[in-house]
C-alpha positions as CSV (number, residue, x, y, z in Angstrom):
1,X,12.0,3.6,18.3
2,X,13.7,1.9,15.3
3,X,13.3,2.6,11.6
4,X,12.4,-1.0,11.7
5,X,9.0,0.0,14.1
6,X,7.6,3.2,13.1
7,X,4.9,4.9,14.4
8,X,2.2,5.7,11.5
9,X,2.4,9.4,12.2
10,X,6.3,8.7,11.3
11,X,5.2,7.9,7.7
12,X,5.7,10.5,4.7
13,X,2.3,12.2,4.6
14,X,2.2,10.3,1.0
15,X,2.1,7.3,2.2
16,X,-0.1,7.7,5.3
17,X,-2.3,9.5,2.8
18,X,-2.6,6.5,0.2
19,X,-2.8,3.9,3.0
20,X,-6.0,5.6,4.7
21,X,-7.7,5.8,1.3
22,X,-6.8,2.4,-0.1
23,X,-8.3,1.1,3.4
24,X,-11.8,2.5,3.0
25,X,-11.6,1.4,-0.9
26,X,-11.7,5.1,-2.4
27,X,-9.8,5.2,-5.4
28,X,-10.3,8.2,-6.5
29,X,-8.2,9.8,-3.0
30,X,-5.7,7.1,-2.9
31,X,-4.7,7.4,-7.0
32,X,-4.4,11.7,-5.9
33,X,-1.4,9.9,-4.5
34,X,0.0,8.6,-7.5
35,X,2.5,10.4,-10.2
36,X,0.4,9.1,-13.8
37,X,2.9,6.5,-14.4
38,X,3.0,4.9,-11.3
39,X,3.3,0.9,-11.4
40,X,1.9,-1.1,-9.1
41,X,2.9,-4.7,-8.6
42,X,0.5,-6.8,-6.1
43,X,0.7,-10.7,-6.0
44,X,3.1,-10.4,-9.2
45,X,0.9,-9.2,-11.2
46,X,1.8,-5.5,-12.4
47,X,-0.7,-2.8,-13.3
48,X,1.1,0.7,-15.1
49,X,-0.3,4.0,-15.0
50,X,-3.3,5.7,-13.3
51,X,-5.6,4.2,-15.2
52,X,-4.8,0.4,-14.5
53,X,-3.6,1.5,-11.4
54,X,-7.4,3.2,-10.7
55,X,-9.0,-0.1,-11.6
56,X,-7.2,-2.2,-9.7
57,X,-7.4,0.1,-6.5
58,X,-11.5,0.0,-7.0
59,X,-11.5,-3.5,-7.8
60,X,-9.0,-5.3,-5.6
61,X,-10.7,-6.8,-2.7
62,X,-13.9,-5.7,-3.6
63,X,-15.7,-9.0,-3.3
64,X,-14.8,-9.7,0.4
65,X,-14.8,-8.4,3.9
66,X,-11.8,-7.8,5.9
67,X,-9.9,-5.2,8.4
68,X,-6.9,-4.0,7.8
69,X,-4.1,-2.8,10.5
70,X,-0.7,-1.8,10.4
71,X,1.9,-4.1,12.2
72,X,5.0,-2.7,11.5
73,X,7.0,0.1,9.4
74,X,10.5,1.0,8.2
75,X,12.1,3.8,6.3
76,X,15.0,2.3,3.6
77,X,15.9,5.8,2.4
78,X,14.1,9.4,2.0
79,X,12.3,7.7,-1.3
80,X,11.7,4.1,0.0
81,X,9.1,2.8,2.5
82,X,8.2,-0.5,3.8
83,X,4.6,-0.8,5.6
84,X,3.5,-3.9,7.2
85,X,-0.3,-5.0,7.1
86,X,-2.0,-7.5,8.4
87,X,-5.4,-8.6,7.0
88,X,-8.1,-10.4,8.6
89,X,-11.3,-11.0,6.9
90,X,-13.4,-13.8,4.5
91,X,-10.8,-14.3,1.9
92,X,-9.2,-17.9,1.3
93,X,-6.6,-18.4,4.3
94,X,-8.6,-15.4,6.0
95,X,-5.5,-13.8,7.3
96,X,-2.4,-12.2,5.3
97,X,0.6,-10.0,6.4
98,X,1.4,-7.9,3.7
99,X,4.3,-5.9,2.9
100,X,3.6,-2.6,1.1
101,X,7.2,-1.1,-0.5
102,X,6.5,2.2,-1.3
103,X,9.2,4.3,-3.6
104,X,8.4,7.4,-3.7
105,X,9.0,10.3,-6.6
106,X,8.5,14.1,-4.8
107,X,5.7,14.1,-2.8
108,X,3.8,11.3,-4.9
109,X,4.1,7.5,-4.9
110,X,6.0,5.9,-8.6
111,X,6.0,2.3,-7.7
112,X,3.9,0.1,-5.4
113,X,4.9,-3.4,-4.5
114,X,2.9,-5.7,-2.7
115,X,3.9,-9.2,-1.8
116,X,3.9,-11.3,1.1
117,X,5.0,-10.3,4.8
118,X,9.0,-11.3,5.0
119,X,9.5,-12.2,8.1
């Protein structure tokens, strides 16, 4: 196995953590995750501190239904993370591949970046 196909149980405990939260939508576990001035940048737009973060975390998504499963992983470095998810549910498109880039500050995460799968 390749840094560029980890296994979940390879993950920091961090991310795993965060990832299982933000999956069944509950905030308040995933933002335990979070140093309080994380910065989260999804789709280009950026949300800064727990408090947007928290909002954002409750809200995104919120209005449809979808599954999420991990489809691929890599380590960069001990502090940066790259998670692969592909989503499949009522949304416009109904399918997305997402890349999650983790950067990660001690045992929490400081920045978030989601964008599109780059294949």
């Amino acid at each position: 196995m390749t840094d560029n196909d980890l296994r979940s149980d390879a993950l920091p405990t961090t991310v795993r953590g965060f990832l299982a939260a933000s999956t069944v939508h509950d905030a308040d576990r995933a933002s335990s995750f979070l140093v309080e001035d994380i910065v989260v940048v999804d789709q280009a737009e950026t949300f800064r501190g727990r408090g947007e973060v928290y909002a954002f975390l409750r809200d995104a998504g919120a209005e449809f239904e979808y599954t999420t499963e991990q489809i691929g992983a890599r380590r960069v470095d001990d502090d940066h993370w790259v998670v692969t998810l592909r989503l499949e549910g009522t949304f416009p498109g109904g399918v997305a591949e997402l890349d999650y880039r983790f950067t990660l500050r001690g045992d929490l995460v400081s920045e978030l970046v989601i964008a599109n799968h780059e294949a």
